[in-house]
C-alpha positions as CSV (number, residue, x, y, z in Angstrom):
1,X,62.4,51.1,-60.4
2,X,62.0,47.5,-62.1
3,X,59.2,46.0,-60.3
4,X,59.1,41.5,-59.7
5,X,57.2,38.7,-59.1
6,X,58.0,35.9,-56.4
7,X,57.6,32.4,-56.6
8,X,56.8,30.4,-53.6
9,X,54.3,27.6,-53.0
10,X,50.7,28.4,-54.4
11,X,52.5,31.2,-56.3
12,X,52.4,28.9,-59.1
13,X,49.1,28.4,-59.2
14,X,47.9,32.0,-58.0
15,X,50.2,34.1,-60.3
16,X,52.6,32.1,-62.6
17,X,50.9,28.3,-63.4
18,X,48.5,30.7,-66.1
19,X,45.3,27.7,-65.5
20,X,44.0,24.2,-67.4
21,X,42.4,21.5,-66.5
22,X,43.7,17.8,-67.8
23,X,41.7,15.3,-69.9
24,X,40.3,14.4,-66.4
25,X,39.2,16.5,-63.5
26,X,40.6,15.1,-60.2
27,X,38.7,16.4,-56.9
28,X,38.9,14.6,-53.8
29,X,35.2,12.6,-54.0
30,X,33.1,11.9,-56.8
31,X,30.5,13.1,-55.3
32,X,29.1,15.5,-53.6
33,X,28.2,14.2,-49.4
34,X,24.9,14.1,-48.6
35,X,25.4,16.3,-45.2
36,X,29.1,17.9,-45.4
37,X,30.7,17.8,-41.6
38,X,33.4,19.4,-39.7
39,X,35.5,16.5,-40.4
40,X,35.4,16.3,-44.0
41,X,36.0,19.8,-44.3
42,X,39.3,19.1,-42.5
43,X,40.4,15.5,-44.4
44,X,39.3,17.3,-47.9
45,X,42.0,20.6,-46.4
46,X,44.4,18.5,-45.7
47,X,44.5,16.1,-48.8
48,X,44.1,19.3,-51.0
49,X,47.5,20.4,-49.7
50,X,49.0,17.7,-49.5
51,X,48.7,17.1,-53.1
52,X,49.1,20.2,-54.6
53,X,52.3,20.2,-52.7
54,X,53.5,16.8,-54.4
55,X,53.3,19.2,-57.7
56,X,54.7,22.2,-56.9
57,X,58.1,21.3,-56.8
58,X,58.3,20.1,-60.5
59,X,56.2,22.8,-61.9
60,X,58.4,25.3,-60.0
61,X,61.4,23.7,-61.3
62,X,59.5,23.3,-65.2
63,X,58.7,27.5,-64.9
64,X,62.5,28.2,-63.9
65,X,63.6,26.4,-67.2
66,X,61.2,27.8,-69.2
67,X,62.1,31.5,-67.9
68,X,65.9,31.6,-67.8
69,X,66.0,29.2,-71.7
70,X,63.2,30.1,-73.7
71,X,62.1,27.4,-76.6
72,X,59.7,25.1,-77.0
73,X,61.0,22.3,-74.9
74,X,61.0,24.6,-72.0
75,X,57.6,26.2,-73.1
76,X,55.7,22.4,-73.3
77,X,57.2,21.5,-70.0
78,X,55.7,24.7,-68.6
79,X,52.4,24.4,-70.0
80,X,52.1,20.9,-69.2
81,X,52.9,21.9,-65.4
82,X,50.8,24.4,-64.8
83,X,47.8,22.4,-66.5
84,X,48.9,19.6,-64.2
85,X,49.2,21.4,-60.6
86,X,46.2,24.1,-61.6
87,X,43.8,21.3,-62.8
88,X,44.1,20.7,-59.1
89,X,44.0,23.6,-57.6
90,X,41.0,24.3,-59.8
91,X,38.8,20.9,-58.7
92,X,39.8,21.7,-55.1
93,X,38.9,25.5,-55.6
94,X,35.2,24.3,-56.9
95,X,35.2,21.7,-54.1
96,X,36.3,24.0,-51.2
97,X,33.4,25.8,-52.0
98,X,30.8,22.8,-50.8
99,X,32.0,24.1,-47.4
100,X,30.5,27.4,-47.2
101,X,27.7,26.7,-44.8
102,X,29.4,24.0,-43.2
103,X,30.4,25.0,-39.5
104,X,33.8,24.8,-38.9
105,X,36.5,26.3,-36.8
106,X,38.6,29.3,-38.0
107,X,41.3,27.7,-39.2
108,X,40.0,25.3,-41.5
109,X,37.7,28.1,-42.5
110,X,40.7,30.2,-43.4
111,X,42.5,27.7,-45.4
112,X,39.1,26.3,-47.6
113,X,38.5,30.5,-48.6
114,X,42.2,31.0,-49.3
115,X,41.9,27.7,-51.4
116,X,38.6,28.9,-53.6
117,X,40.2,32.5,-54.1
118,X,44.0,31.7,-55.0
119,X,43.4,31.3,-58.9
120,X,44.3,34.3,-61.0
121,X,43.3,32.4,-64.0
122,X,40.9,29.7,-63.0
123,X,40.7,27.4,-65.7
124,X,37.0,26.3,-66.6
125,X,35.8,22.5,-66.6
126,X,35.7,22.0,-69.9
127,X,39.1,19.9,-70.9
128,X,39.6,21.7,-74.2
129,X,39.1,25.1,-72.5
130,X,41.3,24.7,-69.5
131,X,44.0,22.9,-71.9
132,X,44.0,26.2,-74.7
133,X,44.1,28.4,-71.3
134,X,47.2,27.1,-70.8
135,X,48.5,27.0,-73.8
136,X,47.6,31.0,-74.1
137,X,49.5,31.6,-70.9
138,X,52.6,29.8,-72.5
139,X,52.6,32.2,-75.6
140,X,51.9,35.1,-74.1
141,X,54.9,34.9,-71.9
142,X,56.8,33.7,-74.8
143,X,55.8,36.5,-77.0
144,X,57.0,39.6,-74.2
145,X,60.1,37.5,-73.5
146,X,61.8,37.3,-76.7
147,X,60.3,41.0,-77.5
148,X,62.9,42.9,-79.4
149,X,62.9,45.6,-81.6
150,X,64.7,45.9,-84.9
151,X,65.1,48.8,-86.9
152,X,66.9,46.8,-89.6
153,X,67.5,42.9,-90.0
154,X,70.9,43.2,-88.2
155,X,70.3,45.8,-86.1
156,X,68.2,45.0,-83.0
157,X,67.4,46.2,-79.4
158,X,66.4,44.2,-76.6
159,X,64.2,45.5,-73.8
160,X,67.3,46.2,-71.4
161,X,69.3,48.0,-74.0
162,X,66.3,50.0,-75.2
163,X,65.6,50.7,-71.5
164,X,69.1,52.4,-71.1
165,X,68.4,54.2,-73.7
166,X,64.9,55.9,-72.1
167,X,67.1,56.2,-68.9
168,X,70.1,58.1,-70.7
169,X,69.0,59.8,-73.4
170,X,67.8,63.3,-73.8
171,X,66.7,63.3,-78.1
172,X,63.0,63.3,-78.2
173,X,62.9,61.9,-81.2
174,X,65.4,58.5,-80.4
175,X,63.4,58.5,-77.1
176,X,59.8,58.4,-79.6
177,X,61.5,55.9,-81.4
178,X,62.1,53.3,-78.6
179,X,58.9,53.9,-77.2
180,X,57.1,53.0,-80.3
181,X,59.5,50.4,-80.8
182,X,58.9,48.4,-77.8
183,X,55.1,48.4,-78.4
184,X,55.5,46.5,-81.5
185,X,55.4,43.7,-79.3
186,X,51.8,43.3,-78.2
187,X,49.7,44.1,-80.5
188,X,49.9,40.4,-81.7
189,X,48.7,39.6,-78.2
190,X,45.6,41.4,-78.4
191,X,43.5,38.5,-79.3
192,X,45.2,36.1,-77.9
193,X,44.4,38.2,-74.4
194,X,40.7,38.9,-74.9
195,X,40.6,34.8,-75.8
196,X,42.0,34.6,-72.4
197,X,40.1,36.4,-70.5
198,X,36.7,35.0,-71.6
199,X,37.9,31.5,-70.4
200,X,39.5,32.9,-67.4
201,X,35.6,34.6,-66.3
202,X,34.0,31.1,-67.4
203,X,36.3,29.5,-64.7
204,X,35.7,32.3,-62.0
205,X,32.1,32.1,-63.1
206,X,32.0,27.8,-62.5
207,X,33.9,29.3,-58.8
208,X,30.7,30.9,-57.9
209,X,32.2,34.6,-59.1
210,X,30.6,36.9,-61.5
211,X,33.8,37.3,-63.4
212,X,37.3,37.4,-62.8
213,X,37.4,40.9,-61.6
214,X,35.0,40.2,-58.7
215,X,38.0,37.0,-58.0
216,X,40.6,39.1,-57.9
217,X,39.5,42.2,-56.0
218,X,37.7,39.6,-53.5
219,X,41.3,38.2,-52.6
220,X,41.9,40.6,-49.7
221,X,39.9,39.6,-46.5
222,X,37.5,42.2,-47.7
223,X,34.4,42.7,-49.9
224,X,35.6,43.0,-53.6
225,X,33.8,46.6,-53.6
226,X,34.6,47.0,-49.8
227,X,38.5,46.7,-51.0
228,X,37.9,49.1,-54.2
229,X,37.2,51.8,-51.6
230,X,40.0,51.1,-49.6
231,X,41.9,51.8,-52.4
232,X,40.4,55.6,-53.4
233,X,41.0,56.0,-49.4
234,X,44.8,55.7,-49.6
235,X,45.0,57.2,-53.4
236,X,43.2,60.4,-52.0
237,X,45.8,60.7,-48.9
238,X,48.7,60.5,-51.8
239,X,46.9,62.7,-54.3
240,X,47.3,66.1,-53.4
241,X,51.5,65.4,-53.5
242,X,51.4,63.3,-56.4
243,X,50.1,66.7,-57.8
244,X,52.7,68.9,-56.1
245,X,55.5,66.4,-57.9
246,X,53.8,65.9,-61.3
247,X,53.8,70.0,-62.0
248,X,56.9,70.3,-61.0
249,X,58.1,67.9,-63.5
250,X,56.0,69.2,-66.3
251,X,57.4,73.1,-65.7
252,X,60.9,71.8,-66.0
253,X,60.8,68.9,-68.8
254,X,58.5,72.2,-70.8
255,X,62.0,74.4,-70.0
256,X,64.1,71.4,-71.3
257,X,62.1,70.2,-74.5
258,X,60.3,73.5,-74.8
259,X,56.1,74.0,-74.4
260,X,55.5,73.1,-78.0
261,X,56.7,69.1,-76.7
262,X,55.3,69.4,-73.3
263,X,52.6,71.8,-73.1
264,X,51.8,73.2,-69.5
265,X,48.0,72.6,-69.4
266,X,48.4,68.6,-70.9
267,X,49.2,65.5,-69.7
268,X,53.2,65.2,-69.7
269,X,54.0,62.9,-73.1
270,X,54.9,59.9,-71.5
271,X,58.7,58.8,-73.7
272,X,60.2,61.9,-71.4
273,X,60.2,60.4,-68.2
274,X,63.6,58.1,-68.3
275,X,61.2,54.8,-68.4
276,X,60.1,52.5,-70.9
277,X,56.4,53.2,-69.0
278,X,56.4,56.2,-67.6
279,X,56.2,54.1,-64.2
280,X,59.0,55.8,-62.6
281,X,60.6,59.5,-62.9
282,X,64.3,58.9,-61.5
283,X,66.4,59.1,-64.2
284,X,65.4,62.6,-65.4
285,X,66.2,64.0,-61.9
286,X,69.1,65.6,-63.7
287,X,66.3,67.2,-65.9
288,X,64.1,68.9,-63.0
289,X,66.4,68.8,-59.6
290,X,66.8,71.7,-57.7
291,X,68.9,74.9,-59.2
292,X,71.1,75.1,-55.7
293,X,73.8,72.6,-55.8
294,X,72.6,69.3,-54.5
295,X,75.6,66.7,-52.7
296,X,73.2,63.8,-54.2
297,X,74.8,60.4,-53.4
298,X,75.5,59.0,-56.9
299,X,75.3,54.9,-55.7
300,X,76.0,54.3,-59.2
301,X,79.2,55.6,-59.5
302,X,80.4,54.7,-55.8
303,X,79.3,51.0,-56.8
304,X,81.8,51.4,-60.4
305,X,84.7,52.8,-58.4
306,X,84.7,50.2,-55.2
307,X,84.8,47.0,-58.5
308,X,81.2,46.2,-57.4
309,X,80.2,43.7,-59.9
310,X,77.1,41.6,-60.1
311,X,77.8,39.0,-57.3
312,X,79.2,41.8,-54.9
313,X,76.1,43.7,-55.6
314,X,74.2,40.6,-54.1
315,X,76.4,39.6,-51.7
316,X,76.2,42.9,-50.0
317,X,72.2,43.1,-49.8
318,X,72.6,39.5,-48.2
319,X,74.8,41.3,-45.6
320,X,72.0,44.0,-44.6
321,X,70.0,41.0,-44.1
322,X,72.6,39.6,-42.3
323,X,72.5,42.5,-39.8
324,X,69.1,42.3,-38.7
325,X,70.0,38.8,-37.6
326,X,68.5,36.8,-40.2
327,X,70.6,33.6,-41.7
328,X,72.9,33.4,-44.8
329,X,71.4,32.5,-47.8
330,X,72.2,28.8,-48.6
331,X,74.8,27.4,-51.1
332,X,73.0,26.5,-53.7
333,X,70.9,30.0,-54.1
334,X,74.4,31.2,-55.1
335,X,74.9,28.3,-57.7
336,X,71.5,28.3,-59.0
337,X,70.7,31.4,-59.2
338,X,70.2,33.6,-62.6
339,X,72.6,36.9,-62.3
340,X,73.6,38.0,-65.6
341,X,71.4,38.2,-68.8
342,X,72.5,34.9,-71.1
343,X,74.9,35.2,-74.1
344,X,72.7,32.7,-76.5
345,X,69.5,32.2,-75.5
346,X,66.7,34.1,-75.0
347,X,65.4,34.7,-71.3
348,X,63.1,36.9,-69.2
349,X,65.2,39.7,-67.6
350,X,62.3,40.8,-65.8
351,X,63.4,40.3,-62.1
352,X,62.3,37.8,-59.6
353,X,62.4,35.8,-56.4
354,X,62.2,32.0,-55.9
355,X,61.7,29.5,-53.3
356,X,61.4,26.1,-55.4
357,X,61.2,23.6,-53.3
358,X,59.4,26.0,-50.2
359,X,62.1,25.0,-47.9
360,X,65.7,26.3,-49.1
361,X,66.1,26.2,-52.5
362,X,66.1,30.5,-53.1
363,X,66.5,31.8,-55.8
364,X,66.8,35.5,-57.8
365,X,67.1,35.7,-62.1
366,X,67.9,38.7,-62.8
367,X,69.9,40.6,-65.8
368,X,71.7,43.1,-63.3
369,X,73.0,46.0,-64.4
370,X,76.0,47.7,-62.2
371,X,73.7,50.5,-61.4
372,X,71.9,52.4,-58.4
373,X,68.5,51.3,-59.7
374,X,69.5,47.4,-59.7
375,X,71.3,47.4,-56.5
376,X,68.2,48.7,-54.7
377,X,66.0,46.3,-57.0
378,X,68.5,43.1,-55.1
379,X,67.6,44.3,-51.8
380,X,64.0,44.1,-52.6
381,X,64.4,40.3,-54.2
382,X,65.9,39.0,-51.4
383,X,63.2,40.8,-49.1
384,X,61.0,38.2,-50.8
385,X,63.4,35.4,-50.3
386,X,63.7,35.9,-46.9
387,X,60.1,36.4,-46.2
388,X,59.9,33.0,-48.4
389,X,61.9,31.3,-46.3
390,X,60.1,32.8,-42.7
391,X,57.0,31.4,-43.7
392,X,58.4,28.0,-44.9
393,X,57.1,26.4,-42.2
394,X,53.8,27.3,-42.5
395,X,51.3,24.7,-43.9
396,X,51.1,24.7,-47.5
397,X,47.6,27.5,-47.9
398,X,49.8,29.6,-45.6
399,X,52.9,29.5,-47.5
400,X,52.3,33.5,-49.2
401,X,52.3,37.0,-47.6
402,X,49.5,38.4,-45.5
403,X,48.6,39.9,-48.8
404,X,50.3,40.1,-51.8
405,X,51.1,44.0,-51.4
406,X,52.9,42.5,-48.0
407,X,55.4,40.8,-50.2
408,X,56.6,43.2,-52.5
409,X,56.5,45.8,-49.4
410,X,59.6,44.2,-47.7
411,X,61.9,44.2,-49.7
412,X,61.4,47.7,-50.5
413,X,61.2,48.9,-46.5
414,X,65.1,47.4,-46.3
415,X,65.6,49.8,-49.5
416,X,64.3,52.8,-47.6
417,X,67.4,51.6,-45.7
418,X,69.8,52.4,-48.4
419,X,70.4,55.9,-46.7
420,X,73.7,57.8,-46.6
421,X,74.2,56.7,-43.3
422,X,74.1,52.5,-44.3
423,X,76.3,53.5,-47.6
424,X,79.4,55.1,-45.1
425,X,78.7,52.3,-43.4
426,X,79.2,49.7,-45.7
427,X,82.1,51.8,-47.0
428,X,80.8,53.0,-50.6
429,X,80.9,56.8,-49.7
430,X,83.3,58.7,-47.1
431,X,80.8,61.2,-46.1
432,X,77.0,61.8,-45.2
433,X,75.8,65.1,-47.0
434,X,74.3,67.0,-44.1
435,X,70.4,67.8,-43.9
436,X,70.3,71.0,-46.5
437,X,71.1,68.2,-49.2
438,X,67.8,66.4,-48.0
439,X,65.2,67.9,-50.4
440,X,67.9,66.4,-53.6
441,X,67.6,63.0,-52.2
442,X,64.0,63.0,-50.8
443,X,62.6,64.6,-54.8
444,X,65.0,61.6,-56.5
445,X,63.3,59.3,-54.3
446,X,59.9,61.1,-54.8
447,X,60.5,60.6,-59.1
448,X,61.0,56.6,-58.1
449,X,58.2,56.0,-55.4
450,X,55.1,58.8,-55.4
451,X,55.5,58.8,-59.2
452,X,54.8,54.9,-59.7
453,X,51.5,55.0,-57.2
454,X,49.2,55.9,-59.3
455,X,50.5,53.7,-62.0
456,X,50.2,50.8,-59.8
457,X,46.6,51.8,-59.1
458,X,45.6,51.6,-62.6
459,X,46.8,48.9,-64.0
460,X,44.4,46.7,-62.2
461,X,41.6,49.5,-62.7
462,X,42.1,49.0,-66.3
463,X,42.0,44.6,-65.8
464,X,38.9,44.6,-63.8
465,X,37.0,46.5,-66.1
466,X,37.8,44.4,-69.2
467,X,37.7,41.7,-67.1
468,X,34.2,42.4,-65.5
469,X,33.1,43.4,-69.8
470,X,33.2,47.0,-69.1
471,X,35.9,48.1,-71.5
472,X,35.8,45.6,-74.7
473,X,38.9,44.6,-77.1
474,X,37.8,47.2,-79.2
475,X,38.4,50.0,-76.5
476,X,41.5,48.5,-74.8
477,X,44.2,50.9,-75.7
478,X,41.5,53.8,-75.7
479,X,40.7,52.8,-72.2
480,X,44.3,52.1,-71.0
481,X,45.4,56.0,-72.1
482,X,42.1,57.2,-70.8
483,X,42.8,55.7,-67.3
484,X,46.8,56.9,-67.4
485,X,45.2,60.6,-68.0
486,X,43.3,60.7,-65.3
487,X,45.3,58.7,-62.2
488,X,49.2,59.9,-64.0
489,X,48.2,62.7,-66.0
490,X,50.3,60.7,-68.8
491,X,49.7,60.8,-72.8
492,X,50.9,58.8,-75.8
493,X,53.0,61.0,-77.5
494,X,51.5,59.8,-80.7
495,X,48.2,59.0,-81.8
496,X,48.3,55.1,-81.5
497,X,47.2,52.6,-84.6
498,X,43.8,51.0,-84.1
499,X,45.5,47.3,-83.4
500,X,47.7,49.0,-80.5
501,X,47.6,47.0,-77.6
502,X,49.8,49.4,-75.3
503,X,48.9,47.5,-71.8
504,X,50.6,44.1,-73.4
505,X,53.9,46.0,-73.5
506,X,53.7,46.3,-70.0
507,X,54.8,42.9,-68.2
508,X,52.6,42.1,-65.9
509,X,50.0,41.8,-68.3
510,X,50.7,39.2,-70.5
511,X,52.1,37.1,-67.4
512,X,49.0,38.0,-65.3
513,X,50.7,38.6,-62.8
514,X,47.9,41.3,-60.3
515,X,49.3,44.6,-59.9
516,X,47.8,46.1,-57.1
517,X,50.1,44.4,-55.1
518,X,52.7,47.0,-56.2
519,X,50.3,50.0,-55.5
520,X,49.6,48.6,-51.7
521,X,53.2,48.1,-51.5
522,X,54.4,51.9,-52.1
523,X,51.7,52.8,-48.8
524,X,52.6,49.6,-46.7
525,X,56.6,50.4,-47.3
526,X,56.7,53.4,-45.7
527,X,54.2,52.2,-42.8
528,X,56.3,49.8,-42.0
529,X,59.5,52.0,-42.8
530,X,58.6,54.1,-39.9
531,X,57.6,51.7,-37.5
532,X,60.3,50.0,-37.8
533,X,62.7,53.3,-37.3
534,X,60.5,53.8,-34.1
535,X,61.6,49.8,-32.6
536,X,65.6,50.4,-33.8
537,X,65.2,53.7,-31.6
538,X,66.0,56.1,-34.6
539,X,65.0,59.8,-33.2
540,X,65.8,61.7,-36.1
541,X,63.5,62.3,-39.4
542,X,62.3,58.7,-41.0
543,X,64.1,59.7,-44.0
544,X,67.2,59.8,-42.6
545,X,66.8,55.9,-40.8
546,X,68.0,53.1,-41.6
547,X,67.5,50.1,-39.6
548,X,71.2,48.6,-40.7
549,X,72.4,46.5,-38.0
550,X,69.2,46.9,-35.5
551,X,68.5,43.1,-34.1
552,X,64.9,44.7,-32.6
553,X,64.2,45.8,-35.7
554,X,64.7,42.2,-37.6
555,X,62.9,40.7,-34.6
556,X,60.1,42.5,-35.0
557,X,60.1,42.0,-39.0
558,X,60.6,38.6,-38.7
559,X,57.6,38.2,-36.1
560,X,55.4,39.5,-38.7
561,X,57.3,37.8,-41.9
562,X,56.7,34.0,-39.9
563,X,52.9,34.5,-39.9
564,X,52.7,34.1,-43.7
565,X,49.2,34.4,-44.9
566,X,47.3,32.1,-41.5
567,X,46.0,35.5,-40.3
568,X,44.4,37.9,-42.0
569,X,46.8,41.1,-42.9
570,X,44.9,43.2,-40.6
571,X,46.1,41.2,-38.0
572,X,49.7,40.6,-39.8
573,X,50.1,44.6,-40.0
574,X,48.9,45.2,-36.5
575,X,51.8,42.7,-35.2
576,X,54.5,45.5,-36.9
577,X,53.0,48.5,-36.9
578,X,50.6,48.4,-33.9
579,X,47.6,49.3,-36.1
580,X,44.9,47.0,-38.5
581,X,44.4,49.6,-41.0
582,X,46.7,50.5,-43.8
583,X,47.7,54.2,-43.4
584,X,49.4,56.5,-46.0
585,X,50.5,59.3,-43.7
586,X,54.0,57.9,-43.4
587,X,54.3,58.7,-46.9
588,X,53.6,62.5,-46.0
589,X,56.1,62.5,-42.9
590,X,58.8,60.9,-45.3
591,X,58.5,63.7,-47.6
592,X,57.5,66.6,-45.7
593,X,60.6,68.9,-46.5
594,X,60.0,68.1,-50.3
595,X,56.3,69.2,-50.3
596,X,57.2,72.1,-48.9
597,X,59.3,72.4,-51.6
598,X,57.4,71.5,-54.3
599,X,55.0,74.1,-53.4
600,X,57.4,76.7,-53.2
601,X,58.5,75.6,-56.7
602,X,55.2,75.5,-58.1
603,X,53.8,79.0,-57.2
604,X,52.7,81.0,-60.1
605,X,52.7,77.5,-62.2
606,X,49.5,76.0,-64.1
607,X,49.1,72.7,-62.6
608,X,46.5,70.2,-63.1
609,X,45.8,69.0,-66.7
């Protein structure tokens, strides 16, 4: 599965404007009050978003440009933009925090911490620093975006093309080749990234923070450390099937490439896996699916012989939208909107939601391929857009998901929805295998979803420790394979060059865009997955739901979606699911029949590594 970012309000400052500060630092007095009241902390909340807001339309519209026609027009525009709008966000950020003993009432006191913790690169007060922290950002997002590799000067592979190839192709050694290929990209981003990050820590540091990591683990109406615990908490209730899957796929990619390539007491080399990361296992289900014959759904071909192309692919995840009473999408999010990957120019593929103006103006880019894997990733764009557009009305500090793990969470509960039963219904298959197919769909999905949650755990492990100092430039790629062994149970397949610097190949990165987001979203997906099977009045297994045409079931979504980030997301997930505390069970009742399976499978085999 491709994994996104959205972009909606703050979300320029708090994961896309990359943080400077302008030649002058604007803040919304001088100086500091001699005895702070409830009142100023209200005037200084409400002038802060009211000015940031005046900016966020322009540097929305400035990033959009800059992704979908990369050059150095676009690129100044950008960085000038996000120095413009985060120079504000910064001095407000620094102010907000002049109100921490001041008594006020909840709401204000929601909106000044949201304001002092929604930096992901705070920029520091220095001019010259805040301006080259910008300017960073720019080329590090310039440097992954036109990323190619060429094996000769007039033969060259993009990252899409090169990605087909990991998803297609069974030669080891043309599969070695890509993967090496691709990670020619970042080792020129190496320095530029540890630059980064020591400006990034002054700036957290000048917001009362002892470095970035502390800022972005202290984002989630927790402790920071209080939250790093929640985290083992979920990972150990996934664990134990994680396990199941991973020795599974080791015995069978051992029969395919033989023990002497994938050795049955090792990490599995990570090129075999059908993705460019190793993040997701789907496309070598034909590799280790089960030996009976399995009447898998293939969406990919259903979608080539019913003349889906890229707008009907879109069109039709607006219409499961649709079904759950929520509004068309408007006009112009069909003539502004970035489908296909451009002929002459060079753009970022990557897939994403938009809101630019926070009212109407959605958005997706995209470079969709006529696939299974893209036409679930659509559904799961415009589950941002529509919960960008629920929470529209929100004041500005509000304007974002309970948290950010919420937002990438809903689009991919309506894709749990993409069941045999919504596919006869919106005509792209004729039958519904019965339930002995189950354990073929349920292990596909498994290769997609339980494969990628450890992977979305450490990729944020890895940040906060060269963030907090722990791991150094020297040891980046050491620690980044080091971390991968112990959470995936991953390996290079080659012994990487000193300069490597793997974790740059991997998008979020370079953007800085958090990615913990993606782990919480894989647990809160399937909690909400299943309550929301429970309000449409589904009775059999929660694999087998799909809310598709349930009005109770959008109700209740959009009660939860139209709260945006004014509560806390205890209190947002308790409105759906009936419980505060994030709960990875659901997962386990999903896939029941599979790790029964799995364990079956695996009896006599050597797992762990």
């Amino acid at each position: 599965m491709t994994f996104k970012r959205t972009q909606s309000a703050l979300f320029v400052i708090a994961a896309l404007g990359l943080a400077a500060c302008g030649d002058k630092q604007e803040a919304s007095s001088q100086s500091e009050p001699q005895a702070l009241t409830k009142k100023d902390a209200q005037q200084f909340v409400e002038k802060a978003q009211q000015d940031l807001a005046e900016m966020l339309v322009p540097a929305a519209q400035a990033e959009w440009a800059y992704q979908t026609y990369i050059n150095q027009d676009t690129a100044a525009l950008s960085a000038y933009f996000n120095e413009k709008v985060t120079s504000k966000a910064t001095s407000y950020a620094k102010e907000a925090a002049k109100f921490n003993s001041v008594e006020v009432d909840a709401d204000t006191r929601r909106k000044l911490n949201l304001m002092s913790n929604i930096l992901v690169m705070p920029a520091p007060g220095d001019p010259e620093k805040s301006a080259r922290l910008a300017q960073i950002g720019s080329e590090l997002g310039g440097m992954y975006g036109a990323g190619k590799y060429c094996r000769t000067e007039d033969e060259c592979f993009s990252l899409p093309e090169m990605s087909n190839i990991m998803a297609t192709e069974r030669d080891p050694k043309l599969l070695l080749e890509m993967w090496e290929g691709w990670r020619q990209v970042s080792p020129p981003m190496k320095a530029l990234y540890a630059e980064q990050t020591e400006l990034a820590n002054l700036g957290a540091q000048e917001l009362g923070k002892k470095d970035l990591s502390e800022q972005w683990r202290g984002s989630y109406d927790m402790e920071a450390d209080a939250f790093g615990q929640e985290l083992d908490r979920l990972w150990g209730q996934v664990k134990p099937f994680y396990e199941a899957l991973h020795c599974h796929v080791r015995a069978e990619l051992g029969e395919k490439y033989g023990e002497d390539i994938v050795p049955q007491n090792e990490p599995i080399p990570a090129h075999l896996l059908g993705n460019m990361w190793g993040q997701s296992w789907g496309n070598v289900y034909d590799i280790v699916k089960p030996e009976q014959k399995m009447d898998v759904i293939d969406i990919t071909k259903a979608l080539e012989e019913h003349n889906y192309d890229e707008i009907k692919m879109v069109k039709q995840a607006e219409s499961f939208f649709s079904s759950l009473g929520f509004d068309p999408l408007p006009e112009t999010f069909w003539e502004r909107s970035m489908f296909k990957q451009p002929t002459e120019r060079d753009a970022v593929c990557h897939a994403s939601a938009w809101n630019l103006d926070n009212v109407e103006d959605l958005r997706i880019k995209m470079c969709i391929q006529k696939n299974g894997e893209d036409f679930s990733t659509i559904h799961h764009e415009l589950g941002h857009n529509y919960y960008q557009r629920a929470y529209n009305k929100q004041p500005t500090v509000y304007q974002g998901a309970a948290n950010d793990g919420f937002h990438e969470a809903i689009g991919d509960t309506v894709a749990l929805s993409i069941t045999p039963k919504y596919l006869k219904e919106i005509g792209l298959v004729d039958t519904i295998p019965d339930a002995s197919n189950d354990i073929g769909m349920l292990l596909k999905l498994a290769l997609d979803k339980i494969a990628f949650v450890p992977f979305g755990l450490m990729v944020d492990q890895w940040r906060w420790k060269v963030f907090s100092g722990e791991v150094t430039p020297e040891q980046y790629n050491t620690a980044w394979w080091e971390l991968r062994e112990k959470y995936q149970g991953l390996k290079a397949p080659v012994d990487r060059p000193a300069d490597a610097f793997d974790p740059g190949a991997k998008y979020h990165v370079p953007a800085n865009t958090p990615y913990t987001r993606y782990f919480l979203a894989h647990i809160l997906q399937f909690q909400f997955h299943r309550s929301l099977c429970e309000i449409a009045g589904d009775k059999g297994p929660i694999h087998r739901c799909s809310i598709y045409g349930s009005k109770e079931a959008g109700a209740a979504l959009n009660n939860m979606l139209e709260m945006g980030q004014s509560k806390p997301w205890q209190e947002a997930l308790e409105t759906l699911t009936g419980k505060p505390e994030m709960d990875a069970t659901a997962i386990l009742d999903y896939f029941e029949p599979l790790k029964a399976w799995l364990d079956e499978q695996n009896q006599g085999r050597q797992c762990g590594w």
